[in-house]
Structures are given as structure tokens and as C-alpha cells.
N, CA, C and O atoms as a GROMACS GRO file, in nm:
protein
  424
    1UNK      N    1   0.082  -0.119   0.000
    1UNK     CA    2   0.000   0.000   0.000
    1UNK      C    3   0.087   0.126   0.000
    1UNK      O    4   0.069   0.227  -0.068
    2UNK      N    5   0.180   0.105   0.084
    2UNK     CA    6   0.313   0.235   0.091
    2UNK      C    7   0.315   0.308  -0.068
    2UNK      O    8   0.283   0.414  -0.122
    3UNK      N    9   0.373   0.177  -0.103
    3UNK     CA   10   0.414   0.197  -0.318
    3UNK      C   11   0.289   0.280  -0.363
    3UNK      O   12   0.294   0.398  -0.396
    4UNK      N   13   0.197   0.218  -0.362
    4UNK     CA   14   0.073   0.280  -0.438
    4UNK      C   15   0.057   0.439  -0.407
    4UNK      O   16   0.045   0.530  -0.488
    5UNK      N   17   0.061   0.445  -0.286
    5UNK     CA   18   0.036   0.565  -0.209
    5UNK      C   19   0.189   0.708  -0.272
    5UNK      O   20   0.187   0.828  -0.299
    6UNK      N   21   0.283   0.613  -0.269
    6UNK     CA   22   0.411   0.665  -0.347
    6UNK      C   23   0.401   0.766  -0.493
    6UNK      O   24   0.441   0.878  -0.523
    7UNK      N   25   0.310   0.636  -0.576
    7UNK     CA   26   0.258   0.673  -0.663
    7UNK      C   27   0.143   0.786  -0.712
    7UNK      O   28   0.138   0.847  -0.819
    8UNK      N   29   0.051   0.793  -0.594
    8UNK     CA   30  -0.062   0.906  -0.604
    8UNK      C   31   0.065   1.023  -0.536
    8UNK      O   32   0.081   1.126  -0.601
    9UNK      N   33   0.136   1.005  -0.428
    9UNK     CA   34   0.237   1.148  -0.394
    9UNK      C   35   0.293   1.203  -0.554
    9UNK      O   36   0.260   1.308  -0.610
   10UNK      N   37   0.365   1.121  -0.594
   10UNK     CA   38   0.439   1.142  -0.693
   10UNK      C   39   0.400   1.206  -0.826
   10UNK      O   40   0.468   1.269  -0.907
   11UNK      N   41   0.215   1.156  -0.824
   11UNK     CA   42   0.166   1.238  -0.953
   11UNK      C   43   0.070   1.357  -0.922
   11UNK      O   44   0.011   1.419  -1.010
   12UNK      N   45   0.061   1.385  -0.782
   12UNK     CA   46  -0.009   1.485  -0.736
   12UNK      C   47   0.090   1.643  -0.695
   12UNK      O   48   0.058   1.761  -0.685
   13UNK      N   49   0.228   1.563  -0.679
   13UNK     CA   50   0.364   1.685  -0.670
   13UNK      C   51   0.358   1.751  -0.805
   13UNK      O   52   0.374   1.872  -0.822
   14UNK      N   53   0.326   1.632  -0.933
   14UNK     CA   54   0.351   1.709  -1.026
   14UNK      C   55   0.223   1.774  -1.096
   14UNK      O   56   0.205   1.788  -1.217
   15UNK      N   57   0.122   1.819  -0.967
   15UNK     CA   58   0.031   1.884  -1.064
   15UNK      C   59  -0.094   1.758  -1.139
   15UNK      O   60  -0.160   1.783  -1.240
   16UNK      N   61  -0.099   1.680  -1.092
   16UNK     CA   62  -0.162   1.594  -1.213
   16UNK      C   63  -0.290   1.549  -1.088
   16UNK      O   64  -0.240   1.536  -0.977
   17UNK      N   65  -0.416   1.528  -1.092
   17UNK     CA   66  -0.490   1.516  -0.975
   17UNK      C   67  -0.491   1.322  -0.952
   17UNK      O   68  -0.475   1.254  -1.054
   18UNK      N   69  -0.502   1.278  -0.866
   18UNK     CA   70  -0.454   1.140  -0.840
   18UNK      C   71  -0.534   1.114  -0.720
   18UNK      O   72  -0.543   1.194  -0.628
   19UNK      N   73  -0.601   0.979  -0.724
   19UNK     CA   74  -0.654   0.925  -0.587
   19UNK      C   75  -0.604   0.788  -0.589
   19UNK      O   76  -0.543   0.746  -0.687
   20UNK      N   77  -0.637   0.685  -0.442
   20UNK     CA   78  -0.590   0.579  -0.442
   20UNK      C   79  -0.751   0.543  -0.414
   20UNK      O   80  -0.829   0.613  -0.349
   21UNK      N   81  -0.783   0.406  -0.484
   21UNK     CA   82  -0.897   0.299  -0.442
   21UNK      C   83  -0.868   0.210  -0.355
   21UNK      O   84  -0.795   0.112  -0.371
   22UNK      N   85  -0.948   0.255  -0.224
   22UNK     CA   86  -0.939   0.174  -0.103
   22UNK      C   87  -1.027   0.051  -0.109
   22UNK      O   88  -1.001  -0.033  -0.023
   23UNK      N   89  -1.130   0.020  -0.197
   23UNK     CA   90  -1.166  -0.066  -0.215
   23UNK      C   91  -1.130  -0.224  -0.178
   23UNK      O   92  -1.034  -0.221  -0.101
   24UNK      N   93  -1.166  -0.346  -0.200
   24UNK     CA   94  -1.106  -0.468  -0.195
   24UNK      C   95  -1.230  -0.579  -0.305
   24UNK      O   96  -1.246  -0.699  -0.282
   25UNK      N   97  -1.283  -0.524  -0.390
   25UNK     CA   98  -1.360  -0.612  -0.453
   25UNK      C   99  -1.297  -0.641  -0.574
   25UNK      O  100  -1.381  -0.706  -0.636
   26UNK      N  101  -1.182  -0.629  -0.653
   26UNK     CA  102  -1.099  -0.683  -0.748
   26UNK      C  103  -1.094  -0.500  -0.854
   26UNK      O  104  -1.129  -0.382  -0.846
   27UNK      N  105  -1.023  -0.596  -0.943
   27UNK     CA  106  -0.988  -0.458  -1.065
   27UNK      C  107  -1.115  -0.430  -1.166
   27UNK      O  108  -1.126  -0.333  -1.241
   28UNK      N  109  -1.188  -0.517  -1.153
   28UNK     CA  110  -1.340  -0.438  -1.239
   28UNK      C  111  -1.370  -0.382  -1.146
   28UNK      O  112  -1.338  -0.264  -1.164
   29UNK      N  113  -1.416  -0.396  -1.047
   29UNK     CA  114  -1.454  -0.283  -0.968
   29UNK      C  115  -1.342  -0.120  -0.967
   29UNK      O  116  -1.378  -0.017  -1.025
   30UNK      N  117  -1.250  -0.129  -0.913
   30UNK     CA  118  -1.137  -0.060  -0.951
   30UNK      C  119  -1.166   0.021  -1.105
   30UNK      O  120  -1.165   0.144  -1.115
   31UNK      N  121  -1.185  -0.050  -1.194
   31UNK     CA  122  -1.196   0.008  -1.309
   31UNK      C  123  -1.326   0.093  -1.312
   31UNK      O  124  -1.326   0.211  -1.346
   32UNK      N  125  -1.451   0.016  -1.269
   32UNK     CA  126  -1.583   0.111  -1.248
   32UNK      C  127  -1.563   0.186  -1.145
   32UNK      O  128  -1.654   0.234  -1.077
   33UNK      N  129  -1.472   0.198  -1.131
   33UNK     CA  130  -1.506   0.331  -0.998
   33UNK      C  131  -1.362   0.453  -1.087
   33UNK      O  132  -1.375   0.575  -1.080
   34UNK      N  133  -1.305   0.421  -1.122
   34UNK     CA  134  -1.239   0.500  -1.206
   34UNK      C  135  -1.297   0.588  -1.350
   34UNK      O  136  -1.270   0.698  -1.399
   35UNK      N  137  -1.408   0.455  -1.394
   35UNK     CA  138  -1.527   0.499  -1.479
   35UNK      C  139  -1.589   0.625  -1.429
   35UNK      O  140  -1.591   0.736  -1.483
   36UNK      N  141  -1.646   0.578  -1.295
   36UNK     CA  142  -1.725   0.643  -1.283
   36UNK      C  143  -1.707   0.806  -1.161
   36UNK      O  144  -1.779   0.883  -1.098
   37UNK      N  145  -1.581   0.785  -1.186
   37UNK     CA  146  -1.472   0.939  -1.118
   37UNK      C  147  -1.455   1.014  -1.252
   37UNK      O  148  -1.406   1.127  -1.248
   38UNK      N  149  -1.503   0.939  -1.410
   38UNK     CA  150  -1.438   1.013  -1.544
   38UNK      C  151  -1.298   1.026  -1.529
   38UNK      O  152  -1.248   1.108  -1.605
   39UNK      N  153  -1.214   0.961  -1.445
   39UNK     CA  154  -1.065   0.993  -1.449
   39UNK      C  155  -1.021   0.931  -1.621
   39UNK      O  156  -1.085   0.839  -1.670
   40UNK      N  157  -0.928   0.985  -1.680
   40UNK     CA  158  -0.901   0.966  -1.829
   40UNK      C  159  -0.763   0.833  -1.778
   40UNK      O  160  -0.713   0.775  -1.875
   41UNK      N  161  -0.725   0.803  -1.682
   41UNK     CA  162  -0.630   0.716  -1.683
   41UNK      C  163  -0.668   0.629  -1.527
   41UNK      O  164  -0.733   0.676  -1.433
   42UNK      N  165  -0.613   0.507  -1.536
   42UNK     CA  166  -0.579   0.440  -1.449
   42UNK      C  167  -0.403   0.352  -1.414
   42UNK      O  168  -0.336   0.298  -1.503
   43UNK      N  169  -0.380   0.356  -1.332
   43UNK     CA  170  -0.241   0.298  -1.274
   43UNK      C  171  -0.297   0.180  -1.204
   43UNK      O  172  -0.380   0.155  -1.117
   44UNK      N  173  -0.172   0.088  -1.319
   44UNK     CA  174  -0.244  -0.061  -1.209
   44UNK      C  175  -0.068  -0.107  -1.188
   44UNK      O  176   0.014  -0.073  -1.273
   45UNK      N  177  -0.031  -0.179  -1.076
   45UNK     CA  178   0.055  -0.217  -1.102
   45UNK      C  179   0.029  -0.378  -0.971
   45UNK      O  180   0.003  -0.357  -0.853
   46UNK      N  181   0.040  -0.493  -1.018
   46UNK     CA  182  -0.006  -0.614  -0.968
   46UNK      C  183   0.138  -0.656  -0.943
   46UNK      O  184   0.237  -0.585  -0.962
   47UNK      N  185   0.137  -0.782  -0.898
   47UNK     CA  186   0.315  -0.820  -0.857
   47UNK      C  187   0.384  -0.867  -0.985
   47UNK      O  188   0.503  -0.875  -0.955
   48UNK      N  189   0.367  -0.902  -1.118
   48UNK     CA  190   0.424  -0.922  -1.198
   48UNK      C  191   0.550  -0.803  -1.240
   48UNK      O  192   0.670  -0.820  -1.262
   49UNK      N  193   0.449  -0.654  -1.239
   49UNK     CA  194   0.508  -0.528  -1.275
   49UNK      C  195   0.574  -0.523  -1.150
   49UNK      O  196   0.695  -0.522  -1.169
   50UNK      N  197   0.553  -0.520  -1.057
   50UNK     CA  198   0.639  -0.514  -0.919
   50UNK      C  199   0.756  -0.552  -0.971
   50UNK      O  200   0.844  -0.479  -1.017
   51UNK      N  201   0.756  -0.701  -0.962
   51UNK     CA  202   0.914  -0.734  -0.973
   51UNK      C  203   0.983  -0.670  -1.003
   51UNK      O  204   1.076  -0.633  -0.931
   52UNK      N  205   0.955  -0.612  -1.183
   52UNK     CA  206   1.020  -0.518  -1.266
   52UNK      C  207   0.992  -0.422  -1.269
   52UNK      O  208   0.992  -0.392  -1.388
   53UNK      N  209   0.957  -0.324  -1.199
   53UNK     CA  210   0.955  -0.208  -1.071
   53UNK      C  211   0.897  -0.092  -1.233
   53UNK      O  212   0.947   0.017  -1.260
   54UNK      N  213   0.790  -0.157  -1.307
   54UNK     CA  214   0.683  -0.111  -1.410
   54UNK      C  215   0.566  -0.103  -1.345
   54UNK      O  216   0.519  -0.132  -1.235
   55UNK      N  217   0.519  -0.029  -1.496
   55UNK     CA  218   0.354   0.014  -1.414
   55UNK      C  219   0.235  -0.008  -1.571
   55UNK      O  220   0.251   0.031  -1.687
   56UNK      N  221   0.149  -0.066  -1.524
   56UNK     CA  222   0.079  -0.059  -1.653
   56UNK      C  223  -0.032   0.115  -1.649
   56UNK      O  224  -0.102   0.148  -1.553
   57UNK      N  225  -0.020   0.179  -1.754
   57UNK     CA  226  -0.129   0.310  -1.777
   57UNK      C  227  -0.241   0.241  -1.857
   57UNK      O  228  -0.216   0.207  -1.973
   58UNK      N  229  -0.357   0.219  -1.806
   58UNK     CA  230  -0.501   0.211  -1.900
   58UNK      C  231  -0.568   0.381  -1.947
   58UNK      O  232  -0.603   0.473  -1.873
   59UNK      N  233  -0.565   0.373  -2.083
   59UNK     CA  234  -0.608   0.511  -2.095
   59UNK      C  235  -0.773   0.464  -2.128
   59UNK      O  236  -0.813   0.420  -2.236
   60UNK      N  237  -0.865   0.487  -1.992
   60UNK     CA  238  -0.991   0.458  -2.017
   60UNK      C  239  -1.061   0.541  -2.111
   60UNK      O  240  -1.178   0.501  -2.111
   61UNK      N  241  -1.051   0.611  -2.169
   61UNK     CA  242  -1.104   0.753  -2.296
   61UNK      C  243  -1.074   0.628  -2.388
   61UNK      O  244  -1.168   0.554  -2.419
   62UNK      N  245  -0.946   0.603  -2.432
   62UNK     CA  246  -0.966   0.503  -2.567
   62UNK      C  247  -1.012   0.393  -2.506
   62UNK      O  248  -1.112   0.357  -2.568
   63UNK      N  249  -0.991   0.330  -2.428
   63UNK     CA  250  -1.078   0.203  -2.364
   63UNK      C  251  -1.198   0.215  -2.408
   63UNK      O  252  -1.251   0.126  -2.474
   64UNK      N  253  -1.253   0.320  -2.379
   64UNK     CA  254  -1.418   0.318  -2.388
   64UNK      C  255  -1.471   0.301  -2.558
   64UNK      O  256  -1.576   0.246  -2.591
   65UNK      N  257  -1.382   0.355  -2.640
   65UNK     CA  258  -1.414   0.381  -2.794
   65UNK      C  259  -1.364   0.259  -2.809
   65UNK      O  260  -1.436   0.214  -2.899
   66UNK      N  261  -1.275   0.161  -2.777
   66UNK     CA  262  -1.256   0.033  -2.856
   66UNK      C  263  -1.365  -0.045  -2.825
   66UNK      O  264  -1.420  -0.122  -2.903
   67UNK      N  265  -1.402  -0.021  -2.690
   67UNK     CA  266  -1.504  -0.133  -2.672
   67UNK      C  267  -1.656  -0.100  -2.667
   67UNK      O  268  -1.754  -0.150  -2.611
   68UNK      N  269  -1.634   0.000  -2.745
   68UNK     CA  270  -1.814   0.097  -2.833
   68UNK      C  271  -1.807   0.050  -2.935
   68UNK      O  272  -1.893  -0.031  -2.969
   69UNK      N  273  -1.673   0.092  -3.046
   69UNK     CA  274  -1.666   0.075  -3.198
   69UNK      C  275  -1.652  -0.034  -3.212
   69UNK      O  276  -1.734  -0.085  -3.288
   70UNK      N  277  -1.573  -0.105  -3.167
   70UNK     CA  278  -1.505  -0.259  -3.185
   70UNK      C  279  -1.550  -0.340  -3.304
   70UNK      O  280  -1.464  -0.393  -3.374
   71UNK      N  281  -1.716  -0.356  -3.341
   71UNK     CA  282  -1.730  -0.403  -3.456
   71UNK      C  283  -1.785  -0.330  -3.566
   71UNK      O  284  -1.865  -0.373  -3.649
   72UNK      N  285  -1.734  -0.216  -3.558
   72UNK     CA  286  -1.818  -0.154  -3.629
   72UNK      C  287  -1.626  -0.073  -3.747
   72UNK      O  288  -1.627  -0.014  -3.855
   73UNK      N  289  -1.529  -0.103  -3.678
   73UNK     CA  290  -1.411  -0.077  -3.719
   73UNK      C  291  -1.323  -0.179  -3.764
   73UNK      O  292  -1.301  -0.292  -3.720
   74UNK      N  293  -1.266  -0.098  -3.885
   74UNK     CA  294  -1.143  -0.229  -3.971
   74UNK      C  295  -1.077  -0.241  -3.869
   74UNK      O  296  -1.078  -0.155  -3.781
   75UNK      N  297  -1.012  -0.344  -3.863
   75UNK     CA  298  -0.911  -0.484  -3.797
   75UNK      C  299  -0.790  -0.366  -3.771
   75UNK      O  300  -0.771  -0.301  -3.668
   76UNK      N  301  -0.747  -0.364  -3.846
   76UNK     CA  302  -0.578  -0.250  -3.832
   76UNK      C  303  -0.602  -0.135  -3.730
   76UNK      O  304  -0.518  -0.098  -3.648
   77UNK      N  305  -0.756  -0.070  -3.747
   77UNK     CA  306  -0.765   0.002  -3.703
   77UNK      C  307  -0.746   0.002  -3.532
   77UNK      O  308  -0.670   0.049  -3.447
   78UNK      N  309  -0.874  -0.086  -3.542
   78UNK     CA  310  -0.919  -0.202  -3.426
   78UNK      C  311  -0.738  -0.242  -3.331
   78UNK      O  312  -0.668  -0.233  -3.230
   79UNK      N  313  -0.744  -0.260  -3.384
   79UNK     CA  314  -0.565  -0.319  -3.303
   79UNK      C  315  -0.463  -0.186  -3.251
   79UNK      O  316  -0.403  -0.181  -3.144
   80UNK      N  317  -0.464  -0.067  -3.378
   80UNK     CA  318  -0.380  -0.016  -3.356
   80UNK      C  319  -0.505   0.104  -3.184
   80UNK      O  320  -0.443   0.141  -3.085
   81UNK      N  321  -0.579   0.118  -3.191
   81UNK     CA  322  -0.649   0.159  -3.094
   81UNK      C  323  -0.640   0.115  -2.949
   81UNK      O  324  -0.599   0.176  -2.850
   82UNK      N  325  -0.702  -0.044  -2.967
   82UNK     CA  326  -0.619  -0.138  -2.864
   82UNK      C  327  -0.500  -0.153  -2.784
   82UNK      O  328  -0.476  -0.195  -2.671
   83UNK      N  329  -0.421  -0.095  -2.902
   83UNK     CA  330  -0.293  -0.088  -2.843
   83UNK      C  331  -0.273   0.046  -2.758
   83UNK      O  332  -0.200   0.044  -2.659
   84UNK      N  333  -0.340   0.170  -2.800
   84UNK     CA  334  -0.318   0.297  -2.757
   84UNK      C  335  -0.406   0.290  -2.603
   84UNK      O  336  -0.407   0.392  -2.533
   85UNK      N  337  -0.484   0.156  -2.552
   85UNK     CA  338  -0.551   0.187  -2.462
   85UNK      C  339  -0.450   0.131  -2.343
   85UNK      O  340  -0.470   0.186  -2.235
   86UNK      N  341  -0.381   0.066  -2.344
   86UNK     CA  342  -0.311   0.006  -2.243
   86UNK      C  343  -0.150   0.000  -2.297
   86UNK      O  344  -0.105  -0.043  -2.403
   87UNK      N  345  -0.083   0.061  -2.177
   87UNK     CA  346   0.058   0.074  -2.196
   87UNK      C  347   0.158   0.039  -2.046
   87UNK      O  348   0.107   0.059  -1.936
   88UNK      N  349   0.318  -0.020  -2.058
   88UNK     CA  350   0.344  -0.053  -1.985
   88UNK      C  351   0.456   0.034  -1.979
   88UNK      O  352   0.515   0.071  -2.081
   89UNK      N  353   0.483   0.062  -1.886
   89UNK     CA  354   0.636   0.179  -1.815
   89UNK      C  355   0.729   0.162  -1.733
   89UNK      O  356   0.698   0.061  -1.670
   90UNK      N  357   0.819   0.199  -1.699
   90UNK     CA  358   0.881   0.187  -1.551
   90UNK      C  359   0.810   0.279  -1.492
   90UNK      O  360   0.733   0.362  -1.541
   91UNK      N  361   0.844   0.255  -1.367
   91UNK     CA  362   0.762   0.360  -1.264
   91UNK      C  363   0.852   0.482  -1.290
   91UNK      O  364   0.797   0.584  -1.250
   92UNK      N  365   0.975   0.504  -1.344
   92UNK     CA  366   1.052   0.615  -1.394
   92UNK      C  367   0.956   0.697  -1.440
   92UNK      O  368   0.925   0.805  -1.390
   93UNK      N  369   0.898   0.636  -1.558
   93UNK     CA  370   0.883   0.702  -1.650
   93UNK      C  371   0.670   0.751  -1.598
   93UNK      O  372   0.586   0.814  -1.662
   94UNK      N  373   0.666   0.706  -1.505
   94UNK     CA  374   0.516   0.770  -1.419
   94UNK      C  375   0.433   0.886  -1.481
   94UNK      O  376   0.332   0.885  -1.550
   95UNK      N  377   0.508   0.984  -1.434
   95UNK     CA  378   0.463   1.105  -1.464
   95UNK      C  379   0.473   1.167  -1.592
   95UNK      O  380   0.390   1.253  -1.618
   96UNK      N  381   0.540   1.145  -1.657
   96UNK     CA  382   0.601   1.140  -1.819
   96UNK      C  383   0.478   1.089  -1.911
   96UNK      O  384   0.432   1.160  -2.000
   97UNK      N  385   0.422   0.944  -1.879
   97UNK     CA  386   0.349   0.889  -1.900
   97UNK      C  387   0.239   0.869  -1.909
   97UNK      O  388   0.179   0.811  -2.000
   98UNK      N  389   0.180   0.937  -1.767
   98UNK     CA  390   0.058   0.997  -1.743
   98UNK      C  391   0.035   1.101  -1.812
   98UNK      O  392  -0.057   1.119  -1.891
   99UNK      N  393   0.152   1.197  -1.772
   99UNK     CA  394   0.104   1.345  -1.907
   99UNK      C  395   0.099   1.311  -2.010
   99UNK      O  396   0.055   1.420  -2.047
  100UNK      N  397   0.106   1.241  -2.126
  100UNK     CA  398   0.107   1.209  -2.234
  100UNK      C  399  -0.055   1.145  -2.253
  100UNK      O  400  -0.133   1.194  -2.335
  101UNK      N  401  -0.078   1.073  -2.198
  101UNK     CA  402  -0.172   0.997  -2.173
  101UNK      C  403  -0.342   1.136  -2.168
  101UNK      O  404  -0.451   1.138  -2.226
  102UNK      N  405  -0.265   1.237  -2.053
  102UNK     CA  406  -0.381   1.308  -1.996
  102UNK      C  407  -0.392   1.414  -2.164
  102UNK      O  408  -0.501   1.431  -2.218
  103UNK      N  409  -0.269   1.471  -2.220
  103UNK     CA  410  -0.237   1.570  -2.334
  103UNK      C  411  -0.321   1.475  -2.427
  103UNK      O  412  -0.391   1.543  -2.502
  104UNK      N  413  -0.333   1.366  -2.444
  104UNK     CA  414  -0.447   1.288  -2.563
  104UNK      C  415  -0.598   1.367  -2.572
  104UNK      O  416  -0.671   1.387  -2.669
  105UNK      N  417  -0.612   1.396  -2.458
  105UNK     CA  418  -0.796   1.444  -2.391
  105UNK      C  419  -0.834   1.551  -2.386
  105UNK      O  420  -0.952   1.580  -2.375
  106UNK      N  421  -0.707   1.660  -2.396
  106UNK     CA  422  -0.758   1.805  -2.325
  106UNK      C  423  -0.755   1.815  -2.466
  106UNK      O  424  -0.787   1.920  -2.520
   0.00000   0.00000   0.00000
């Protein structure tokens, strides 16, 4: 919990607004409650990314359009979208990452 908490310090120093989900009902929940804050990003980082001291960014804004359009869009398209919704980082690269992420929306 320390880490996580690390993480909301770290993107709230730089200006960027950040909460932690105290929750305990899993990552859909997590995700609907991020839904439903309209936050344009989520930070997940589970023990896999731990090890390798990464972080996955879900950019829920394209999340939401892949899984509106999804069949209604060519394949290339479809993928290359997919790909823009979920991305993996070092925790270095956090804040870097997030702004990029948030500069997609405004």
C-alpha cells in the first residue's frame, strides 16, 4: 500500500490530480469506480510489474471507444487503438506517461 500511495504522492507533486482505491472487490470494480470518477487514466501495477519495478497506464477515454466501436471498425484500425488503450512503463517514467496519456484528452 506504501508503493501505491508513493505513486498518487508522486503524480499529485507534479500537478496531475490522483486518488488511491481503497476498495477490496478486485480490478473491475477498480476500473468502475475510475469509470465512474471520469478519471481519463488508471495505474495498475499487480506483482508481476512489481518485480520489474513497471507500471501498466489504461487510458480509459480510448478504452471506452474500442469497446463501443469494436465491430463496427477495420481490424488495423481495431488493433492499432487497442494498443493505444493500455501501456506498460517503468515507474521512472510515471509522470512522463501519465502526461502524455492526460495531453491525448484536453
Amino acid at each position: 500500500m506504501a508503493r501505491y500511495q508513493g505513486f498518487v504522492q508522486t503524480l499529485r507533486a507534479a500537478n496531475i490530480p490522483a486518488e488511491l482505491y481503497l476498495g477490496s472487490a478486485g480490478m473491475n470494480a477498480q476500473l468502475k469506480y475510475a469509470d465512474r470518477r471520469n478519471s481519463v487514466c488508471a495505474i495498475i501495477q499487480g506483482s508481476n510489474e512489481r518485480a520489474k519495478d513497471e507500471i501498466i497506464i489504461k487510458d480509459l477515454v480510448v478504452g471506452a471507444q474500442v469497446g463501443s466501436a469494436a465491430k463496427d471498425m477495420p481490424r488495423e484500425e481495431y488493433l492499432t487503438l487497442k494498443e493505444r488503450a493500455q501501456l506498460t512503463v517503468s515507474e521512472d517514467a510515471l509522470v512522463a506517461s501519465v502526461k502524455d496519456v492526460l495531453g491525448r484528452h484536453v
